[in-house]
MIVO-60924 format. One record per residue (C-alpha): residue number from 1; x, y, z. Coordinates in steps of 0.2 Angstrom, whole numbers, plus 2048, in hexadecimal, padded with zeros to 3 digits. Layout:
BEGIN
<koldren num="NUM" east="X" north="Y" up="Z"/>
...
//
This chain:
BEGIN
<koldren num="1" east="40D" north="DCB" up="74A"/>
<koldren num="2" east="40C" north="DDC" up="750"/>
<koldren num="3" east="407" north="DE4" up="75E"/>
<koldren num="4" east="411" north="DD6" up="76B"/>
<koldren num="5" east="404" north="DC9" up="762"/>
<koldren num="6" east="40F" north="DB9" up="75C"/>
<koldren num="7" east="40E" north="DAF" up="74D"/>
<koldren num="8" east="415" north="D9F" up="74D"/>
<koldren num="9" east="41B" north="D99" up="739"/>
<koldren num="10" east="424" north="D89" up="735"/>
<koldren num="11" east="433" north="D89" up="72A"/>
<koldren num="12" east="43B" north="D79" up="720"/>
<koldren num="13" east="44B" north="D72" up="723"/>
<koldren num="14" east="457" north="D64" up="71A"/>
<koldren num="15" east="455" north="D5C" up="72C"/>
<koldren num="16" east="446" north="D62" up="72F"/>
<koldren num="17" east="435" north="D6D" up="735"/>
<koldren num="18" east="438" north="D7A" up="742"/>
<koldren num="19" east="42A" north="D86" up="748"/>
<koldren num="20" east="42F" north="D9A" up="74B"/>
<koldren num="21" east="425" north="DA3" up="755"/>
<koldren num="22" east="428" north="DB7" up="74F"/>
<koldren num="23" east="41F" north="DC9" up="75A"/>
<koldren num="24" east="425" north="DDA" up="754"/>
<koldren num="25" east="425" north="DE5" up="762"/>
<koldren num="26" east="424" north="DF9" up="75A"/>
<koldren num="27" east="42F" north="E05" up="766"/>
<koldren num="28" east="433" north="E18" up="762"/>
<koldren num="29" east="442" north="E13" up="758"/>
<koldren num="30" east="43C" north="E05" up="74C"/>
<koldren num="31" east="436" north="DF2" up="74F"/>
<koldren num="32" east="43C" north="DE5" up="75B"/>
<koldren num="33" east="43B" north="DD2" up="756"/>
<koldren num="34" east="43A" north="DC5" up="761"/>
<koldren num="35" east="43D" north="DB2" up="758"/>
<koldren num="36" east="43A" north="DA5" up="763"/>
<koldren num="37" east="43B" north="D93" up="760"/>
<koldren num="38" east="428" north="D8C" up="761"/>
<koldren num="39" east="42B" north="D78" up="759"/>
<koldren num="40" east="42A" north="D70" up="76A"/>
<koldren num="41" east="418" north="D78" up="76C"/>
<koldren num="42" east="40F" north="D78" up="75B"/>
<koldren num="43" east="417" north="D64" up="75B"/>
<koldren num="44" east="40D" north="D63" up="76D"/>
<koldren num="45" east="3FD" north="D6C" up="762"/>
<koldren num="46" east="3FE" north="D61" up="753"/>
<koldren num="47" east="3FC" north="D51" up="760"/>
<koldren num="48" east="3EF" north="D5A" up="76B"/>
<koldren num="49" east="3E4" north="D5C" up="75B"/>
<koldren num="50" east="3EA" north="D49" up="753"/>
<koldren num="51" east="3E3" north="D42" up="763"/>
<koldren num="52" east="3D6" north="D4A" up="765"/>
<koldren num="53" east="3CE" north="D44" up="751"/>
<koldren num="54" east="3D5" north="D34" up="755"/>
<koldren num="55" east="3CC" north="D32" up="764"/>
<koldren num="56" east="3BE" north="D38" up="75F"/>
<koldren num="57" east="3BD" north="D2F" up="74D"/>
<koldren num="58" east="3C1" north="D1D" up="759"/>
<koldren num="59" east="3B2" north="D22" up="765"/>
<koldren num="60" east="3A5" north="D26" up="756"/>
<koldren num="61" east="3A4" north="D16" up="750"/>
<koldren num="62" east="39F" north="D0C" up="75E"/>
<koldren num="63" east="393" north="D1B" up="765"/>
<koldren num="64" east="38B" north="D1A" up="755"/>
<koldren num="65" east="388" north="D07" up="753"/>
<koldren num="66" east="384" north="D05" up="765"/>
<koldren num="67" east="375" north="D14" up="763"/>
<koldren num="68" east="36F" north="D0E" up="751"/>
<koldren num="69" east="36F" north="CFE" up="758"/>
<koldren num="70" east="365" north="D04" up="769"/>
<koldren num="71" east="358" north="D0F" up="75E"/>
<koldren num="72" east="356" north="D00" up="752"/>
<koldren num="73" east="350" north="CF5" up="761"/>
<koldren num="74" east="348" north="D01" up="769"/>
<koldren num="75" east="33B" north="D04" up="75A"/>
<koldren num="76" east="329" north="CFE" up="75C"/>
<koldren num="77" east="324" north="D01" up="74C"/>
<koldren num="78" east="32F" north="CF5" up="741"/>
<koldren num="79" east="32F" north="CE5" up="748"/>
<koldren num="80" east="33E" north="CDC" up="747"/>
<koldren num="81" east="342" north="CC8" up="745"/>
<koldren num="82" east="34C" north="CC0" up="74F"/>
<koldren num="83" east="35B" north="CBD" up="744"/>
<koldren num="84" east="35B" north="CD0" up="744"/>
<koldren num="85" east="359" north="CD2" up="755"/>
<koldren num="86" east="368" north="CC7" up="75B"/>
<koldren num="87" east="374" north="CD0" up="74D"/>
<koldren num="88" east="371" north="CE0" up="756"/>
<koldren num="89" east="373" north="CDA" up="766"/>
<koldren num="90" east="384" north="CD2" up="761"/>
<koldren num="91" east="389" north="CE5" up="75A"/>
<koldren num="92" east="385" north="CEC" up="76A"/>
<koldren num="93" east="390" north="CDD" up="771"/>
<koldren num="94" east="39E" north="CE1" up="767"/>
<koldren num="95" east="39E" north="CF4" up="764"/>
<koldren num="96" east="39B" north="CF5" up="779"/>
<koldren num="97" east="3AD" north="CE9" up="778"/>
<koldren num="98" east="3B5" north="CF6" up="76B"/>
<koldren num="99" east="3B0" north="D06" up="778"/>
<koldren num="100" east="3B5" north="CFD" up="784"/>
<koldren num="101" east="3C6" north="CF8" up="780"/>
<koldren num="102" east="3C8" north="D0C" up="779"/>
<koldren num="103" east="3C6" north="D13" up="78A"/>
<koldren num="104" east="3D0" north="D05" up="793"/>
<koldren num="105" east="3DC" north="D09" up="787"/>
<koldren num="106" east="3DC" north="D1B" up="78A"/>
<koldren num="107" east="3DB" north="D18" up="79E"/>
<koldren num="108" east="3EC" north="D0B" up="79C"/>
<koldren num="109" east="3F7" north="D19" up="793"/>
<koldren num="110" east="3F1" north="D25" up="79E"/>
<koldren num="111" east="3F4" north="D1E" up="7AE"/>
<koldren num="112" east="406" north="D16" up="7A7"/>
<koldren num="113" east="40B" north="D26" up="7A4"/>
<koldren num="114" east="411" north="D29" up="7B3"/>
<koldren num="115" east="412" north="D18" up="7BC"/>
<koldren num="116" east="425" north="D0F" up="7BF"/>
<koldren num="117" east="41D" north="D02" up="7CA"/>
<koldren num="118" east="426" north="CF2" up="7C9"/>
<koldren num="119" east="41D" north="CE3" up="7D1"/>
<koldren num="120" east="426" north="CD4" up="7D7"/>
<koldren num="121" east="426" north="CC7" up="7CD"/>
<koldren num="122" east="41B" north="CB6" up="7CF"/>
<koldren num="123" east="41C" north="CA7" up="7C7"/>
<koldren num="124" east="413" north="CA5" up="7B7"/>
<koldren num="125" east="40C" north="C95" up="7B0"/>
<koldren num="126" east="412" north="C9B" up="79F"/>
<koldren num="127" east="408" north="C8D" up="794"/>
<koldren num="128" east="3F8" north="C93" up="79E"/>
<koldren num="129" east="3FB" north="CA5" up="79A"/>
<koldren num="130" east="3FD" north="C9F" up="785"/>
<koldren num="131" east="3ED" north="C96" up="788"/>
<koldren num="132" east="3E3" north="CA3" up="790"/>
<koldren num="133" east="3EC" north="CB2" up="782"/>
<koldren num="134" east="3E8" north="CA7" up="775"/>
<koldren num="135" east="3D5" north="CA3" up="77A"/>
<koldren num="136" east="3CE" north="CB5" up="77E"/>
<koldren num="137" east="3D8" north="CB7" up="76B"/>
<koldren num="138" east="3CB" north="CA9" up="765"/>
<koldren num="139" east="3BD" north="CB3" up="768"/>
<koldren num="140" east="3C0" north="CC1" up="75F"/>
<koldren num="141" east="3CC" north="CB9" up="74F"/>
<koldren num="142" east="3C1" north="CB7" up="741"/>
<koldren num="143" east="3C0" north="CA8" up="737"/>
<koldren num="144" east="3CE" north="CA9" up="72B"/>
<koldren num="145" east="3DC" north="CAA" up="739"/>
<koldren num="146" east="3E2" north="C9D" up="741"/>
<koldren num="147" east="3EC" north="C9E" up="752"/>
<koldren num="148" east="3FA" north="C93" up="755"/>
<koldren num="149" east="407" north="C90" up="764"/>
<koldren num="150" east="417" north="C8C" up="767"/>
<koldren num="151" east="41E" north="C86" up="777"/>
<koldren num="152" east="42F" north="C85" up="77D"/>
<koldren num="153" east="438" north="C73" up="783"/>
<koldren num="154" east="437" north="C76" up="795"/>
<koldren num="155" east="425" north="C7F" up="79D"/>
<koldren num="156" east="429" north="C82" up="7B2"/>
<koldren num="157" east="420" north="C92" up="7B8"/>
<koldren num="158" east="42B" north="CA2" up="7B6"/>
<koldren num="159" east="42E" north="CB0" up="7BF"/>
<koldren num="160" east="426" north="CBE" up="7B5"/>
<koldren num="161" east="41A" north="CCC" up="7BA"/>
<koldren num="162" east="409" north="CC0" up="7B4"/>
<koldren num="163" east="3FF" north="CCE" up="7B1"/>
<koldren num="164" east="406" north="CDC" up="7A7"/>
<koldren num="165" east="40E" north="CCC" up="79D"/>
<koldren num="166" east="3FC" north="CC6" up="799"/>
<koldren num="167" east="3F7" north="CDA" up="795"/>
<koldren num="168" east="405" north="CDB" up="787"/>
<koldren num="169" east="403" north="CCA" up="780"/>
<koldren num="170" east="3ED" north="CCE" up="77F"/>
<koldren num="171" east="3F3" north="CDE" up="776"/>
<koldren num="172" east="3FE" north="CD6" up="76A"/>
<koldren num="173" east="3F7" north="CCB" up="766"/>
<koldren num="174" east="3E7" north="CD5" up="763"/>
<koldren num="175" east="3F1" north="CE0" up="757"/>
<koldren num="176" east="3F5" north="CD1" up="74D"/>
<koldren num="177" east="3E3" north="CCE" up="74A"/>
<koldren num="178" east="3DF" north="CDF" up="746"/>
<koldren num="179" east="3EC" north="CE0" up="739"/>
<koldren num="180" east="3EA" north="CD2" up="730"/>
<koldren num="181" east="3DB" north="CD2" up="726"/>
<koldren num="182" east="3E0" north="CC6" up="719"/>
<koldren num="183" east="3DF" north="CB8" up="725"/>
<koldren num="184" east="3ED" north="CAB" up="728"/>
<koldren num="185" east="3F6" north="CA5" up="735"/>
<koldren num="186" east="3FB" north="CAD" up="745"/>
<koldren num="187" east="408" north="CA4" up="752"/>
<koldren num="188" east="40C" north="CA8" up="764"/>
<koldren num="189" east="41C" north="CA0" up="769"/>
<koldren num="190" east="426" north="CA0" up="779"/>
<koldren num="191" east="43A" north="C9B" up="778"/>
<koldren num="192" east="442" north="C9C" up="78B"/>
<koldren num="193" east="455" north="C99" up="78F"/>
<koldren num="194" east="45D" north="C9A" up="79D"/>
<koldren num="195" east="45C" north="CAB" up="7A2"/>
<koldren num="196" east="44F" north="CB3" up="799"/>
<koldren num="197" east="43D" north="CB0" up="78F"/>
<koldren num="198" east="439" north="CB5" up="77B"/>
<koldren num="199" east="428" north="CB8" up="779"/>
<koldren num="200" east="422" north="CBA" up="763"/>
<koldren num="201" east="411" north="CBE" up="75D"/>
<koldren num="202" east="413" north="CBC" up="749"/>
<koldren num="203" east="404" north="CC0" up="73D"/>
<koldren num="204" east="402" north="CBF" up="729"/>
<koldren num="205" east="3FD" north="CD1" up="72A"/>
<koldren num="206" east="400" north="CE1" up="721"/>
<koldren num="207" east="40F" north="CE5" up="728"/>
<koldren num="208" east="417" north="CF4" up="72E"/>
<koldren num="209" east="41F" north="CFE" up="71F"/>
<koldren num="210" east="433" north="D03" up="725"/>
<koldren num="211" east="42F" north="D17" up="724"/>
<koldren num="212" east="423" north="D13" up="733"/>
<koldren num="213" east="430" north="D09" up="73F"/>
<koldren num="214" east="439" north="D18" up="74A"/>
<koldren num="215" east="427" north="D1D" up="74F"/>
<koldren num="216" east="41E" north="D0C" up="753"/>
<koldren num="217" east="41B" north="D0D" up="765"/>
<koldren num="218" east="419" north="D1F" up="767"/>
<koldren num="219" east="409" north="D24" up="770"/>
<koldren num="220" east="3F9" north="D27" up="764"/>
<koldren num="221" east="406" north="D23" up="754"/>
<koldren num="222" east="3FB" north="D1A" up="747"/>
<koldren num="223" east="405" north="D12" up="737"/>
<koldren num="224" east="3F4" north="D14" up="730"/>
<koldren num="225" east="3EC" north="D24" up="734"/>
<koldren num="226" east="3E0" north="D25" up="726"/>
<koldren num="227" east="3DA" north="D13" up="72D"/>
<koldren num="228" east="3DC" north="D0C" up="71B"/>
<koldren num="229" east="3DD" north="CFB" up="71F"/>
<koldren num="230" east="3CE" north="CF9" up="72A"/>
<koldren num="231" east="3D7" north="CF7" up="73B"/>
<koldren num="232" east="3CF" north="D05" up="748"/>
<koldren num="233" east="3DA" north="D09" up="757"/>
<koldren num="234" east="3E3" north="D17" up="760"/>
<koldren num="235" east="3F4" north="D15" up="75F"/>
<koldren num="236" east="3F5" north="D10" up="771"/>
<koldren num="237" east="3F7" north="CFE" up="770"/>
<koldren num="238" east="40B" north="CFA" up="76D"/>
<koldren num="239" east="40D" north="D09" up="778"/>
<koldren num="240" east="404" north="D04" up="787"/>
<koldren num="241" east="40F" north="CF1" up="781"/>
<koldren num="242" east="420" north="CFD" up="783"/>
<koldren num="243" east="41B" north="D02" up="793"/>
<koldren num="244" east="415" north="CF3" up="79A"/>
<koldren num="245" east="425" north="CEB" up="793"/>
<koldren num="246" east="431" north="CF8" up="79C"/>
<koldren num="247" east="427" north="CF4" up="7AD"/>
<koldren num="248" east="42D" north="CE2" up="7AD"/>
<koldren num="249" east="43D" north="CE3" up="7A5"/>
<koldren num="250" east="43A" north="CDE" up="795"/>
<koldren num="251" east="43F" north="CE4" up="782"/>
<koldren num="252" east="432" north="CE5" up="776"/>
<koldren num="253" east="435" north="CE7" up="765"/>
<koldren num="254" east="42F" north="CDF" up="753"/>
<koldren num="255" east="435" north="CDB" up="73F"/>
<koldren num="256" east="42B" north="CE1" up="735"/>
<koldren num="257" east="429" north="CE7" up="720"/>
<koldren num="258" east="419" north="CEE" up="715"/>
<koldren num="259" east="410" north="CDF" up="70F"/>
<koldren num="260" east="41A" north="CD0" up="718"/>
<koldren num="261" east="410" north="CD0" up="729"/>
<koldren num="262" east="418" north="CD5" up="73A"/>
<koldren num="263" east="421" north="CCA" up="747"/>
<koldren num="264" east="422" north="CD2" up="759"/>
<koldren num="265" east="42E" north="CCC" up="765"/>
<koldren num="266" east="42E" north="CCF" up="77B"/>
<koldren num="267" east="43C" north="CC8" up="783"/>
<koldren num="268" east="43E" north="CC7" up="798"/>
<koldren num="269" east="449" north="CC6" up="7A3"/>
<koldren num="270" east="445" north="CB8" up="7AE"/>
<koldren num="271" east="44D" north="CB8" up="7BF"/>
<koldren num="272" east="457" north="CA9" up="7C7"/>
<koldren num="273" east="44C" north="CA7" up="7D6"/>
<koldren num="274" east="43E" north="CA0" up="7CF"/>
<koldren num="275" east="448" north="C93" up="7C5"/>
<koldren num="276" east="451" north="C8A" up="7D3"/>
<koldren num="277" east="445" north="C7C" up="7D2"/>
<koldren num="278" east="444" north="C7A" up="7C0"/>
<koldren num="279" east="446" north="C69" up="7B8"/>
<koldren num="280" east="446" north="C67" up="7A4"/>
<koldren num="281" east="438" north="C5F" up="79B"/>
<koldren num="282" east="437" north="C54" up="78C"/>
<koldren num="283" east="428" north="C5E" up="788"/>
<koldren num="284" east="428" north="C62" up="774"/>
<koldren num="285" east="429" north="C70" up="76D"/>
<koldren num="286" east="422" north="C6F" up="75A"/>
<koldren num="287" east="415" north="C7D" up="758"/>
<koldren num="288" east="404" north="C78" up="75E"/>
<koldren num="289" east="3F2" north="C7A" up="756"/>
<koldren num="290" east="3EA" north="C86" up="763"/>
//
């Protein structure tokens, strides 16, 4: 730390980790130090390196299936039968999807960062939106899940912004997949009152343990950073859903507990305008097999 070189050292508090950054500048008459207080920027340093290995561990997966797949087809040596054939092709299908949804993912938080653009709101067919969430889920629940609906009483299109709603329910409901590996039962369910809709994606899953709450949402945070349970992902997703949520005024937020599976909730505001013409159904509203 001599010679106007600093060094930055962290020091432990009962509320907490602060970073000092120390330089002893020698002059005729002794040593002057400078203390400054560095914890913003080695914070910023410790996330510029967490990114950067999760990143990097979330794109060298696919890369890696997708090229041993590629050299494996591209051999002329080994012939290979059919049933082999068509499992690599449906790695490359699927890893392709998983590279894929990394970048888009990386693009969306990105580009979110700095957007505040609220679109007006359309009318939504809300039991069209359930059916088409629930069927791109199909494709990629395995067989031990089961996807279930609930709708509410009365189903008149709403005025909601169709698009970033449809973007938050793919992504929870994709989380719900991802995290529970046991298998189960997972339910979509939509309430809607007089002035506002509830959206809820619950899953059997692991469940978030308490310790992890305060952070869930934050940009990159993993509740699983050691990837324990199996389930790959950036940390973006329920991020990219809190920003989407804010864009069209709505409230995200979940229950959850280590062990006991996760329930996440999205309520709107719906405006007035778009229920003038309303009229109440006698529709049911028992949960329905999807």
């Amino acid at each position: 730390m001599r010679g106007g070189k600093p060094t930055t050292y962290p020091f432990e508090f009962a509320d907490g980790e602060i970073w000092l950054s120390l330089v002893a500048t020698p002059y005729a008459g002794g040593t002057l130090y400078a203390f400054r207080d560095a914890t913003e920027a080695a914070r910023f340093e410790q996330m510029r390196r967490d990114v950067i290995t999760t990143v990097s561990h979330e794109l060298r997966t696919p890369v890696s299936s997708i090229y041993g797949a590629v050299a494996t087809l591209a051999r002329d040596d080994t012939p290979l039968t059919e049933e082999t054939r068509q499992q690599l092709i449906e790695m490359l299908h699927a890893e392709t999807e998983r590279l894929s949804r990394i970048v888009n993912d990386l693009v969306t938080a990105n580009s979110l960062a700095d957007d505040d653009t609220r679109q007006p709101p359309g009318e939504c067919d809300l039991v069209a939106l359930v059916e088409r969430v629930l069927e791109r889920a199909r494709e990629r629940c395995p067989d031990n899940l089961q996807l279930r609906k609930q709708l509410p009483e009365w189903t008149e299109p709403a005025a909601v912004d169709e698009e970033r709603l449809e973007q938050i329910l793919d992504a929870l409901l994709d989380n719900a997949i991802r995290y529970s590996p046991g298998g189960g039962e997972i339910e979509l369910a939509v309430e809607r009152s007089d002035s506002a809709i509830r959206f809820s994606v619950r899953d059997p899953g692991i469940g978030i343990d308490r310790r992890h709450h305060p952070h869930i949402g934050e940009k990159f945070y993993r509740a699983d950073p050691e990837q324990q349970t199996g389930a790959a992902g950036l940390g973006l997703g329920l991020y990219i859903c809190n920003q989407l949520a804010s864009l069209i005024n709505g409230r995200l937020w979940f229950e959850s507990s280590a062990g006991a599976g996760s329930t996440f909730f999205l309520e709107l505001a719906e405006l007035p305008s778009a229920r003038s013409h309303q009229v109440r159904t006698p529709a049911s509203s028992a949960a329905t097999r999807a």
